[in-house]
Short mmCIF file of the C-alpha atoms (twelve columns), coordinates in Angstrom:
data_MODEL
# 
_entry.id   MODEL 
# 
loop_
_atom_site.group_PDB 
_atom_site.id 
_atom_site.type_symbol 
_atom_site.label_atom_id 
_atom_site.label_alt_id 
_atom_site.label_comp_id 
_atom_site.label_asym_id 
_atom_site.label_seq_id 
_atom_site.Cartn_x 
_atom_site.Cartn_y 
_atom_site.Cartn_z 
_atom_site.pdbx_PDB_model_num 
ATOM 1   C CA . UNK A 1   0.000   0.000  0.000  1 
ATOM 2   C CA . UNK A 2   0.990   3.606  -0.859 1 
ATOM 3   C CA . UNK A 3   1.692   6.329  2.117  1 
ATOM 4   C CA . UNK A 4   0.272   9.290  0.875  1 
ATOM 5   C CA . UNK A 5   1.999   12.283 2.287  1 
ATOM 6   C CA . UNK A 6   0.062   14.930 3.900  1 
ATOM 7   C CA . UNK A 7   1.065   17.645 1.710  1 
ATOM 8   C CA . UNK A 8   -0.651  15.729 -1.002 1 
ATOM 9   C CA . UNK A 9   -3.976  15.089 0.435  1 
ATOM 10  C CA . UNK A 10  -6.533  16.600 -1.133 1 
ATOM 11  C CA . UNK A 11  -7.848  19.592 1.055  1 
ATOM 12  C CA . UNK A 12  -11.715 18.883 2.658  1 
ATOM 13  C CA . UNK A 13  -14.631 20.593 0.709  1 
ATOM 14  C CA . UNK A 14  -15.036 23.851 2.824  1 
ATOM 15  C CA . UNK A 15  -18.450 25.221 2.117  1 
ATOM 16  C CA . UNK A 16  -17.534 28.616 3.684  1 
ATOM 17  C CA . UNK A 17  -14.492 30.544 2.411  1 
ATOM 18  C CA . UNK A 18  -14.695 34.172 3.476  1 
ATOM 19  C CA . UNK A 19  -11.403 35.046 1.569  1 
ATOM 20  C CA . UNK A 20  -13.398 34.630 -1.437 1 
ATOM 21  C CA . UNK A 21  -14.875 38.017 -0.610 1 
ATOM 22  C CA . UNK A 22  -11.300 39.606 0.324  1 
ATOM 23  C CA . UNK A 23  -9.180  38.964 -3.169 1 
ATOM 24  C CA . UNK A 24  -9.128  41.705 -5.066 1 
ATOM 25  C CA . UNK A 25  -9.048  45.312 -4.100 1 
ATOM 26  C CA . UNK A 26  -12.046 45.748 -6.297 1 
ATOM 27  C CA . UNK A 27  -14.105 42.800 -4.255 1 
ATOM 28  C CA . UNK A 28  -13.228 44.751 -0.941 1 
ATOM 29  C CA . UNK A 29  -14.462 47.852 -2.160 1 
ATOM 30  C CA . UNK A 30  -17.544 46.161 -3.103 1 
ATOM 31  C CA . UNK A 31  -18.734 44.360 -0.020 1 
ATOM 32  C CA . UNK A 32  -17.405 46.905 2.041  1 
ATOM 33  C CA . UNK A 33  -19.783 47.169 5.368  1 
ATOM 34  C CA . UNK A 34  -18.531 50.704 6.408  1 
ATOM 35  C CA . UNK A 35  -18.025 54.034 3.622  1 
ATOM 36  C CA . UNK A 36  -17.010 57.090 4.569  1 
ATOM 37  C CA . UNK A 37  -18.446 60.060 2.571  1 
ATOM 38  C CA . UNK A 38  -17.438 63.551 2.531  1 
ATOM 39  C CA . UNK A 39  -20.980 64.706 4.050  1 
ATOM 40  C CA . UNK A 40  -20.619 62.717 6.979  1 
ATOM 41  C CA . UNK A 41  -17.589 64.729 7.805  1 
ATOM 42  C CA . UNK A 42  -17.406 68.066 9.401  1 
ATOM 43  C CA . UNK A 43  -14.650 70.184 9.870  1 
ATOM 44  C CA . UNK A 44  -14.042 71.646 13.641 1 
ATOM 45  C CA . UNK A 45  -11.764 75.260 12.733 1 
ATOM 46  C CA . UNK A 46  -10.580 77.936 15.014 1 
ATOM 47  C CA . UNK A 47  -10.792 81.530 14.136 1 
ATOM 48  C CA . UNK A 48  -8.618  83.972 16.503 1 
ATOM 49  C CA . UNK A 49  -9.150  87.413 17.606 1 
ATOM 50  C CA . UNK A 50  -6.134  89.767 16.777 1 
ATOM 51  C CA . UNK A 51  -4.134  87.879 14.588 1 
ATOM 52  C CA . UNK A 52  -3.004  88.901 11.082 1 
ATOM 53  C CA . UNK A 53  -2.073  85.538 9.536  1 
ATOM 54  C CA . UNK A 54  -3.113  82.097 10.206 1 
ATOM 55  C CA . UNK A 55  -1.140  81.125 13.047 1 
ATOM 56  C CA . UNK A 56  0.042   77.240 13.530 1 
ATOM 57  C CA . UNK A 57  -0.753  75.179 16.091 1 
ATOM 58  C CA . UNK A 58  1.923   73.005 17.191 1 
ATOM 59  C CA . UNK A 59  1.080   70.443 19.098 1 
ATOM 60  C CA . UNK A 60  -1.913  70.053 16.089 1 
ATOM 61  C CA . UNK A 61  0.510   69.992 12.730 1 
ATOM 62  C CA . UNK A 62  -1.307  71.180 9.688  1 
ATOM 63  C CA . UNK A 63  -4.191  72.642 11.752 1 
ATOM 64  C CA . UNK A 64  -4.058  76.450 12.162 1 
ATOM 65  C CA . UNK A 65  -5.679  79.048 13.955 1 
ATOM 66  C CA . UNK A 66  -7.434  81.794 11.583 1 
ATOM 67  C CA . UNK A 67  -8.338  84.943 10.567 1 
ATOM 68  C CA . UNK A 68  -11.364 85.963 8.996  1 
ATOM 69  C CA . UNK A 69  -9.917  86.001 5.811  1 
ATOM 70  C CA . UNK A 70  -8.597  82.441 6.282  1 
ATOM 71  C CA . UNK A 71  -11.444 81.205 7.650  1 
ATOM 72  C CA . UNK A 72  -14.044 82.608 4.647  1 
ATOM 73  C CA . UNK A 73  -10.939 80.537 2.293  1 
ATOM 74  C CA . UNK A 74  -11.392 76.912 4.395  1 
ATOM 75  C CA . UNK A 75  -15.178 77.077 4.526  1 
ATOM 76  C CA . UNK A 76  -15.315 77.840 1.024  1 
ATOM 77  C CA . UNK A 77  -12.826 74.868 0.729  1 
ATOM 78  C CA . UNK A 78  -14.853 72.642 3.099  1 
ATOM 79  C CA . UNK A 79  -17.863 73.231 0.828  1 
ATOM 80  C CA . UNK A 80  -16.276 72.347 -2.805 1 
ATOM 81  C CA . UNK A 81  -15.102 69.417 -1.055 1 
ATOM 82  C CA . UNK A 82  -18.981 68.166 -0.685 1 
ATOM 83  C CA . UNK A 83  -18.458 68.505 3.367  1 
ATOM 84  C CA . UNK A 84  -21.286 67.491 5.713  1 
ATOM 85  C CA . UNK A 85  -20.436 71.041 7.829  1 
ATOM 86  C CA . UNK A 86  -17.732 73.326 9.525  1 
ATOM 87  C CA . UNK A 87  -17.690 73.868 13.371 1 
ATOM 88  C CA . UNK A 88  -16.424 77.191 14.479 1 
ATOM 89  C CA . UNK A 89  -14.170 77.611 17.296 1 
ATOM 90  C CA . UNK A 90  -13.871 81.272 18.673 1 
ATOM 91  C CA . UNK A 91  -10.473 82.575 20.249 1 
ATOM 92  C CA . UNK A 92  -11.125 86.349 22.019 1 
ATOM 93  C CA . UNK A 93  -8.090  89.106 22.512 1 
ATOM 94  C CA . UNK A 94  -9.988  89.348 26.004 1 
ATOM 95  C CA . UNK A 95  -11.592 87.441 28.618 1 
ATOM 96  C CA . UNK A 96  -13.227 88.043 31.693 1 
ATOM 97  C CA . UNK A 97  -14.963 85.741 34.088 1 
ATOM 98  C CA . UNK A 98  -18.053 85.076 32.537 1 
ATOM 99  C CA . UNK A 99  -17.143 84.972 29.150 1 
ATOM 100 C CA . UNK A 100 -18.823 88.257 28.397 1 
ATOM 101 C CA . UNK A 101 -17.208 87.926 24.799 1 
ATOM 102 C CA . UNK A 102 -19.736 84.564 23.864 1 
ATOM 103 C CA . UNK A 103 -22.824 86.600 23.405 1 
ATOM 104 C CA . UNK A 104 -21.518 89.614 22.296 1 
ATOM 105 C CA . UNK A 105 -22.920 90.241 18.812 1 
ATOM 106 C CA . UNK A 106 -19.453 91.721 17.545 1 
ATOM 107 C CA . UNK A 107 -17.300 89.099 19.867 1 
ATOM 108 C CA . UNK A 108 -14.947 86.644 17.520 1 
ATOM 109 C CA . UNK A 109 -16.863 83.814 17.106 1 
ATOM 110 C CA . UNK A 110 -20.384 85.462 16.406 1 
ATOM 111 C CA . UNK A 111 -18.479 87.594 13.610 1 
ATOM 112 C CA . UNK A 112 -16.917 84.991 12.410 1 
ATOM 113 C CA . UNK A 113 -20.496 83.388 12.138 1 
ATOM 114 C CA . UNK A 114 -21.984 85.545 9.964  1 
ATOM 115 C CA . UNK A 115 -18.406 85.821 7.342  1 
ATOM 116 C CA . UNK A 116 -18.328 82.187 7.272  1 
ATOM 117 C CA . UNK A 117 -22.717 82.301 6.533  1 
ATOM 118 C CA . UNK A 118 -22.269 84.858 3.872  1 
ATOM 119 C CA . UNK A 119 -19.691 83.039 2.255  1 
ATOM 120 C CA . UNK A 120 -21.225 79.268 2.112  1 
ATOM 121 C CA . UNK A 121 -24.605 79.939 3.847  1 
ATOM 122 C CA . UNK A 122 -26.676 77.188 1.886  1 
ATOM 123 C CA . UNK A 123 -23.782 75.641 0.435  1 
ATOM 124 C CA . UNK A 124 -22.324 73.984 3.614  1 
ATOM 125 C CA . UNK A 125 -23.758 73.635 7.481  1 
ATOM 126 C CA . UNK A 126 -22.596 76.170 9.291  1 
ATOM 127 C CA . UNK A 127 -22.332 74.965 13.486 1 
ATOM 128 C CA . UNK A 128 -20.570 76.896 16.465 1 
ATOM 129 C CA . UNK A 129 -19.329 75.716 19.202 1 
ATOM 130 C CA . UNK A 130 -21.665 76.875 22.619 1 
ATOM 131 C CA . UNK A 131 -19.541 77.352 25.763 1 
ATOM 132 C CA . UNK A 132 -17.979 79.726 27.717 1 
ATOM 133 C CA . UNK A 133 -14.143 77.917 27.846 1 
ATOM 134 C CA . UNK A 134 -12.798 79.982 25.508 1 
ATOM 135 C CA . UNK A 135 -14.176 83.447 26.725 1 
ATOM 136 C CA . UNK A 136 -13.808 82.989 30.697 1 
ATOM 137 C CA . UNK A 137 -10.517 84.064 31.972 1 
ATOM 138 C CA . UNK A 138 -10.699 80.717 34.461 1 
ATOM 139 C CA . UNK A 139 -11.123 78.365 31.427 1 
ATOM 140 C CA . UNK A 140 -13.982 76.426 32.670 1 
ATOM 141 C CA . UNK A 141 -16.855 76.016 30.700 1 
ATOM 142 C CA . UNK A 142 -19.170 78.035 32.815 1 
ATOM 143 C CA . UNK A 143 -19.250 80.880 35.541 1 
ATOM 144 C CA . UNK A 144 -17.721 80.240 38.952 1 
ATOM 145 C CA . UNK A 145 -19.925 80.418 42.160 1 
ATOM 146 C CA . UNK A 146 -17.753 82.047 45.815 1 
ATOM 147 C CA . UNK A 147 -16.428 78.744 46.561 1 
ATOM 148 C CA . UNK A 148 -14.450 78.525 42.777 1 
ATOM 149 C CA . UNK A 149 -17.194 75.547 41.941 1 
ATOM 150 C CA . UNK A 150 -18.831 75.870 38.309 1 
ATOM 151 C CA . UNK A 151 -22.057 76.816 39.107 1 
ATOM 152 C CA . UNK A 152 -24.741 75.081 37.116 1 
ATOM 153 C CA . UNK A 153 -27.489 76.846 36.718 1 
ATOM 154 C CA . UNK A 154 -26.042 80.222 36.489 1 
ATOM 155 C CA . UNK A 155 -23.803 78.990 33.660 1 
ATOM 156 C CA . UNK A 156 -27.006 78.017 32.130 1 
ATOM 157 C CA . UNK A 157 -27.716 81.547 31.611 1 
ATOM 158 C CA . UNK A 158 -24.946 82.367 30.334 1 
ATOM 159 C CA . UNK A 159 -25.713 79.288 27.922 1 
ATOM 160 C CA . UNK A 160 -29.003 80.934 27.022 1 
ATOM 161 C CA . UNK A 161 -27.287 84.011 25.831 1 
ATOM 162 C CA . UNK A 162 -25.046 82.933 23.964 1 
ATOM 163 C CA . UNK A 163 -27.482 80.471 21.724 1 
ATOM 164 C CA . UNK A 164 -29.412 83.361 20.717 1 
ATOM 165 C CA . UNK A 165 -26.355 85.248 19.396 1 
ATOM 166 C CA . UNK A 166 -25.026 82.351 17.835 1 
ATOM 167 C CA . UNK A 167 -28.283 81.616 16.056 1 
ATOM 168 C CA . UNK A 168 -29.059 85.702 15.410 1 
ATOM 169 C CA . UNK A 169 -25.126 85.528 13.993 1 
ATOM 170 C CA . UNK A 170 -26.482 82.496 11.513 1 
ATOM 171 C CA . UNK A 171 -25.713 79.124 13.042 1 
ATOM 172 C CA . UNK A 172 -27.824 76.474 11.738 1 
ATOM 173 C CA . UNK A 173 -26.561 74.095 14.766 1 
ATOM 174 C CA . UNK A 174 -25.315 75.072 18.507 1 
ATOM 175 C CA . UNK A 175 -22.909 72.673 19.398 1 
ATOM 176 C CA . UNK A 176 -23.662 72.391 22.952 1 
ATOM 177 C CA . UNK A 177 -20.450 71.174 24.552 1 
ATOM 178 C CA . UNK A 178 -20.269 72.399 28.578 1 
ATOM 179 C CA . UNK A 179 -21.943 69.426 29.970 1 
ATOM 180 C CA . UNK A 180 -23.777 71.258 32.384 1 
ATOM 181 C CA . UNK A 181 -27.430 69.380 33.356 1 
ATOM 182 C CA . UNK A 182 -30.254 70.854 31.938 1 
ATOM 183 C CA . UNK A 183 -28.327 72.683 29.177 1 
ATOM 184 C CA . UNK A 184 -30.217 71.315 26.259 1 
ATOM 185 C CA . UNK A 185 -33.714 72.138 27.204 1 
ATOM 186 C CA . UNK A 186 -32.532 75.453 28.645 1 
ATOM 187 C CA . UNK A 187 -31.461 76.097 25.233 1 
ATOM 188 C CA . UNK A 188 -34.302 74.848 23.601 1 
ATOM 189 C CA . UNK A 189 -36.587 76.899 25.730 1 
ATOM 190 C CA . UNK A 190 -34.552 80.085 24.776 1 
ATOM 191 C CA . UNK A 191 -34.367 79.911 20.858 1 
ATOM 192 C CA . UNK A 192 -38.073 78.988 20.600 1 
ATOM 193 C CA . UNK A 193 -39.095 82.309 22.610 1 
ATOM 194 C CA . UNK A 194 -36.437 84.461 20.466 1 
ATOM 195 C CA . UNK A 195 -38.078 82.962 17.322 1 
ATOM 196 C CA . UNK A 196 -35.270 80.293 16.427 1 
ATOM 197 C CA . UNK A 197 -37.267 77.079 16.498 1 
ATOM 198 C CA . UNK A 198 -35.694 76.280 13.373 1 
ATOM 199 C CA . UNK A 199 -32.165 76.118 14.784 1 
ATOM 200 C CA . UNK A 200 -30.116 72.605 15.657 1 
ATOM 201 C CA . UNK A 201 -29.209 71.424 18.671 1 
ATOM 202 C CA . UNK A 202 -26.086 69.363 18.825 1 
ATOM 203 C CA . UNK A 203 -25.614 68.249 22.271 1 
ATOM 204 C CA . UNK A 204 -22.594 66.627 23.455 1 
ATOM 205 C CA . UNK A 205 -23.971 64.070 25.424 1 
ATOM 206 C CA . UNK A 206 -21.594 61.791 26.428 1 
ATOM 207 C CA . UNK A 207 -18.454 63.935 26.754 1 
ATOM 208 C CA . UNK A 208 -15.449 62.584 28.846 1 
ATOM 209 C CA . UNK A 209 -12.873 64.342 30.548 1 
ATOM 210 C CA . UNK A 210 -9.813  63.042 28.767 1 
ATOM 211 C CA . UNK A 211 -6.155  63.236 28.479 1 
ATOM 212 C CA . UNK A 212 -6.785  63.571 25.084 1 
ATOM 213 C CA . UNK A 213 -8.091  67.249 24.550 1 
ATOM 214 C CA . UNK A 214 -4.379  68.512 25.238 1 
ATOM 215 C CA . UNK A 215 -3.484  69.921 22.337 1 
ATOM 216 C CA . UNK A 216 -7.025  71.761 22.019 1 
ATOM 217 C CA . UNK A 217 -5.782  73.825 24.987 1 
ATOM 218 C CA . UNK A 218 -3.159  75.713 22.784 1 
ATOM 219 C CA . UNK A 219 -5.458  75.887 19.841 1 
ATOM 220 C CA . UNK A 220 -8.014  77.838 22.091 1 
ATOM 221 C CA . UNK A 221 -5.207  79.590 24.120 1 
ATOM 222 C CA . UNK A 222 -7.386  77.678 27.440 1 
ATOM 223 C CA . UNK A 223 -7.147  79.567 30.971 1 
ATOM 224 C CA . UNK A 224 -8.391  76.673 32.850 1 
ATOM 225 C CA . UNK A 225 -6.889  76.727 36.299 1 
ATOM 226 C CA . UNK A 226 -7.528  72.823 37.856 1 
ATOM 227 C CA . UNK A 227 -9.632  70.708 36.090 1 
ATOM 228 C CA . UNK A 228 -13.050 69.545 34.242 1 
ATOM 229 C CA . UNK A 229 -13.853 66.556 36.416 1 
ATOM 230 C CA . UNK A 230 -16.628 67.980 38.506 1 
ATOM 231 C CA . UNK A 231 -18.747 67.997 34.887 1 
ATOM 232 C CA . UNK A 232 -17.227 65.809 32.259 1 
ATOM 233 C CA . UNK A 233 -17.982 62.042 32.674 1 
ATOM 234 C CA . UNK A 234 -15.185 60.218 34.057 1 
ATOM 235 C CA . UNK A 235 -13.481 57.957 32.097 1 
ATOM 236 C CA . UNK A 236 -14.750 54.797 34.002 1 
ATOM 237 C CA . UNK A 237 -17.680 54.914 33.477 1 
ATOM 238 C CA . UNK A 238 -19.854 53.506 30.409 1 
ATOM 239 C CA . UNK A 239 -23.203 53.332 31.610 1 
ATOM 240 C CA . UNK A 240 -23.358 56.771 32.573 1 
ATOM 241 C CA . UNK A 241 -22.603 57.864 28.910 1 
ATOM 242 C CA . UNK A 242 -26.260 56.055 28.199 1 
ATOM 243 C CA . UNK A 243 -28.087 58.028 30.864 1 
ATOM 244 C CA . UNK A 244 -26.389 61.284 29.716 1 
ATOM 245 C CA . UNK A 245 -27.531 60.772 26.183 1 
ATOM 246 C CA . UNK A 246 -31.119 59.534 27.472 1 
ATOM 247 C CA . UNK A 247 -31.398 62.766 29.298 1 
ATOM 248 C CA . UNK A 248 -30.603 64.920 26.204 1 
ATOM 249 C CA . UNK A 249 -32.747 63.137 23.637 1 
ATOM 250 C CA . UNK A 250 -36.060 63.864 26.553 1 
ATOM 251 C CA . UNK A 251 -34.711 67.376 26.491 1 
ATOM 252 C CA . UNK A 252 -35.030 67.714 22.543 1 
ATOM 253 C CA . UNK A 253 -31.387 67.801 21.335 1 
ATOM 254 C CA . UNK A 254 -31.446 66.671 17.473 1 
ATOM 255 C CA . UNK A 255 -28.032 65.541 16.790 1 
ATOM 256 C CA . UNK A 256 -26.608 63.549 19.984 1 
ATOM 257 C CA . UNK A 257 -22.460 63.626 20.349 1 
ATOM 258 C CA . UNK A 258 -20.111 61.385 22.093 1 
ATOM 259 C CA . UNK A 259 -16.495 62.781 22.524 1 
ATOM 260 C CA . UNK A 260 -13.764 61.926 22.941 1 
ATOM 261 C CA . UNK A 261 -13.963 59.003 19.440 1 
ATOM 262 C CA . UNK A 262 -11.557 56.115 19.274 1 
ATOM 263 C CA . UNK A 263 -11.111 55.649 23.523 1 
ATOM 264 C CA . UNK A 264 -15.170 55.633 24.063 1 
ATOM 265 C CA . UNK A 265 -16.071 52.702 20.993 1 
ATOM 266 C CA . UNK A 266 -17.946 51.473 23.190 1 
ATOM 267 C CA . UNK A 267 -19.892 54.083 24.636 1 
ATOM 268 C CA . UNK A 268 -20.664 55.507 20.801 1 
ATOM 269 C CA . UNK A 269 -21.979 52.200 19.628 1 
ATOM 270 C CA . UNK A 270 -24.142 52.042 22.907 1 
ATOM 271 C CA . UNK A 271 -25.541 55.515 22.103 1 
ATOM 272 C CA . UNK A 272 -25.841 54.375 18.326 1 
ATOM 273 C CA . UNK A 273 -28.315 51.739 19.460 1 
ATOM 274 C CA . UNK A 274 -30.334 54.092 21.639 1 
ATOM 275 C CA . UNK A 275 -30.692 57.352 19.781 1 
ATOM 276 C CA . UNK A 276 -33.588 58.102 17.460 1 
ATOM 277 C CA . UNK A 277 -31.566 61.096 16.354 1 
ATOM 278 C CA . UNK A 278 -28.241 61.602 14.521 1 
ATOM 279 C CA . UNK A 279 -25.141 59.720 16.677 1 
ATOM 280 C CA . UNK A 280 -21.939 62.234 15.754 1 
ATOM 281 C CA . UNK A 281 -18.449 61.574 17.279 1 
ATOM 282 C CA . UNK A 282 -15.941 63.525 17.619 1 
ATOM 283 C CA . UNK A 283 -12.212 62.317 16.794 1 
ATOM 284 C CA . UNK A 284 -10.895 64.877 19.120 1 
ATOM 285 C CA . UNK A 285 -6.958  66.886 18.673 1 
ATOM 286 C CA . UNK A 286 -5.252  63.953 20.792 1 
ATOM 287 C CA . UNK A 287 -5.773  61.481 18.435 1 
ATOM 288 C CA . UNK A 288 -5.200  63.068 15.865 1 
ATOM 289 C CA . UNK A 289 -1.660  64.083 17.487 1 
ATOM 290 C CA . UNK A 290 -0.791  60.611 18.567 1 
ATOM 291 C CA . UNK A 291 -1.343  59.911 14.382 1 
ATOM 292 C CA . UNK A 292 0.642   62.521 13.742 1 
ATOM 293 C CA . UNK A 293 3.813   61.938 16.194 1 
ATOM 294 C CA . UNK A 294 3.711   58.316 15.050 1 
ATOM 295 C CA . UNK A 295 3.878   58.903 11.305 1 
ATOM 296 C CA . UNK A 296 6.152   61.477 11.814 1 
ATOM 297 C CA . UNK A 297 8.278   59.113 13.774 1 
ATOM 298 C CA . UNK A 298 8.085   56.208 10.494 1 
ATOM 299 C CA . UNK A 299 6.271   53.714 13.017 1 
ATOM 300 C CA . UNK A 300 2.429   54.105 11.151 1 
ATOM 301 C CA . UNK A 301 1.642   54.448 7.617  1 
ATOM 302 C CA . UNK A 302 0.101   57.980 8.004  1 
ATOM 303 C CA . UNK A 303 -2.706  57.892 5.647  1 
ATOM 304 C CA . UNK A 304 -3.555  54.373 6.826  1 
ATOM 305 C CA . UNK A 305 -3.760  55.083 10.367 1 
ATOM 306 C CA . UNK A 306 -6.295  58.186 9.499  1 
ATOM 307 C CA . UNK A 307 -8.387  56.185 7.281  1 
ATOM 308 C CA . UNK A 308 -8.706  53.040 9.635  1 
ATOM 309 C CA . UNK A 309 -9.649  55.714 12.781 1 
ATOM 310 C CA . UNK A 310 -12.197 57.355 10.587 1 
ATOM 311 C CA . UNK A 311 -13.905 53.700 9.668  1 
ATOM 312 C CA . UNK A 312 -13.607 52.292 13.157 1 
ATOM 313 C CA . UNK A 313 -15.808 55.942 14.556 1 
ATOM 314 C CA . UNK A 314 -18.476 55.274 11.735 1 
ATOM 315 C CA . UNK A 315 -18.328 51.320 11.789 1 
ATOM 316 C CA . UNK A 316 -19.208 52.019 15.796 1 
ATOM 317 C CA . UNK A 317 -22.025 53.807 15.262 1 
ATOM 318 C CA . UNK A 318 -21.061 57.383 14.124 1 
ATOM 319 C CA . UNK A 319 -23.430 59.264 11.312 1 
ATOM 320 C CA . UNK A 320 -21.058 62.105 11.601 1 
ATOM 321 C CA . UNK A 321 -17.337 62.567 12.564 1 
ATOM 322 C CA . UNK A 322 -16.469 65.840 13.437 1 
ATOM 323 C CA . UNK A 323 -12.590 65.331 12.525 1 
ATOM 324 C CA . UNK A 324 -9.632  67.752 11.357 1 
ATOM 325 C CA . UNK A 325 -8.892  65.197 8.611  1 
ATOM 326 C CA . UNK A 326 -12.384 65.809 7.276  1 
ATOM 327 C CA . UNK A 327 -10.660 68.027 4.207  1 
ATOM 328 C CA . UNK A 328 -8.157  65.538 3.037  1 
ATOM 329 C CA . UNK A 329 -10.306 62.743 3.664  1 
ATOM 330 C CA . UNK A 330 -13.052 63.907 1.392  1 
ATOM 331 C CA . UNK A 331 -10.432 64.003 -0.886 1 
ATOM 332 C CA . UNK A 332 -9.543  59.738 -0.844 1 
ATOM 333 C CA . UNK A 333 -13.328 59.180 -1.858 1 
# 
């Protein structure tokens, strides 16, 4: 009798051969279960008081901090790209303690509002960011009761204010980022009476305080004195991130936010099966400076790395990725 070797025995019938489905780059492309399009991006830009050139942020490379000028040139750029939106950022020449320059008609961000509206109003969504951490001297994101404690409901106020500026300025969505409780129907309640029922509410509903919003501080130029703990979620917890979001879809937000992205998966794709609204995410300066320093270093295929960040956000759950990669990633599809 014969030995057959094992090398030549014939292989088993296998009904199921997923690499069928992986050959080509062509089959990939097809059965793909995630796409990212440039409308489900939106571009988060900072526009600074004072400054006569766009200024670089280092700790952020490629992302700058504007003028007017420069900022009219990037939306218009976000919009021939086919962008989803652009999220304003607002960096004042002066501060004071409760952020008296957020609902000032002619403060940065609300001037920067309407130059950004008349430039791509129609053509692109036009979104601010709503709360007081750039303006306040202190850097929190609200106003400071005796004892140095944010104080809630008085930053809600202050919250109030500043949503009917933003919208009277030409925001079609607040971005509603402090965290405080109660901020979304405090909002709410405030644009209807002013006659803005029509604007958006983003709310950033589960919003962690992270290690990973360093390099944000220099692009705002952030006061803060101690830290955000006492408001942001912490870190540990995932459940909490449900009720947060629960709590903001009762109050009427339309769009519902978890930040930061890529550390809180889980958390976003939780959300993602609650939420009868939009589920954005926001892949937040950090990451986007750990990409950076890596590639930089030769250790990650740059454009790689970006590409497989952006599909694990939407593949969690994400409609919408806020992301400063949303320009150059339009550009891959």
């Amino acid at each position: 009798m014969t030995q057959m070797h094992a090398s030549s025995r014939p292989s088993p019938a296998l009904t199921h051969r997923p690499r069928r489905l992986r050959r080509s780059p062509a089959m990939r492309r097809l059965v793909a279960e995630t796409r990212l399009h440039p409308a489900s991006l939106v571009l988060p830009v900072f526009v600074r008081e004072g400054i006569e050139s766009p200024r670089p942020i280092t700790s952020m490379p490629g992302v700058m901090q504007h003028t007017l000028d420069s900022l009219r040139e990037v939306a218009t750029a976000a919009a021939e790209a086919g962008l989803g939106g652009i999220m304003l950022f607002g960096v004042p020449a002066e501060r004071d303690a409760e952020g008296s320059a957020g609902d000032d008609p002619d403060g940065i961000l609300n001037r920067a509002l309407r130059a950004v509206v008349a430039e791509v109003g129609g053509e692109l969504v036009v979104q601010s960011d709503l709360c007081l951490d750039e303006f306040t001297s202190h850097g929190h994101c609200g106003v400071l009761d005796a004892a140095g404690f944010v104080d809630n409901d008085a930053t809600l106020e202050r919250y109030t204010a500043m949503a009917v500026a933003q919208a009277e300025a030409g925001a079609e969505i607040l971005g509603l980022s402090g965290m405080m409780d109660g901020q979304v129907a405090a909002v709410r309640g405030a644009l209807e009476a002013a006659g803005h029922a029509d604007t958006g509410i983003l709310a950033y509903a589960a919003k962690y305080a992270s290690a990973f919003y360093g390099p944000f501080r220099e692009a705002v130029d952030s006061q803060l004195q101690g830290d955000r703990r006492s408001y942001q979620q912490d870190p540990a917890n995932r459940r909490e991130g449900l009720r947060e979001a629960q709590l903001d879809l009762d109050e009427g937000a339309d769009i519902v936010m978890v930040k930061p992205a890529m550390s809180y998966l889980d958390v976003l794709s939780d959300v993602a099966r609650l939420s009868t609204v939009p589920v954005w995410a926001y892949q937040v300066s950090g990451e986007a400076a750990m990409i950076e320093a890596a590639a930089q270093n030769g250790w990650i295929d740059r454009e790689a790395a970006i590409r497989e960040s952006l599909l694990s956000i939407a593949r969690a759950g994400a409609d919408t990725i806020l992301t400063y990669y949303a320009l150059e990633a339009a550009a891959w599809n």
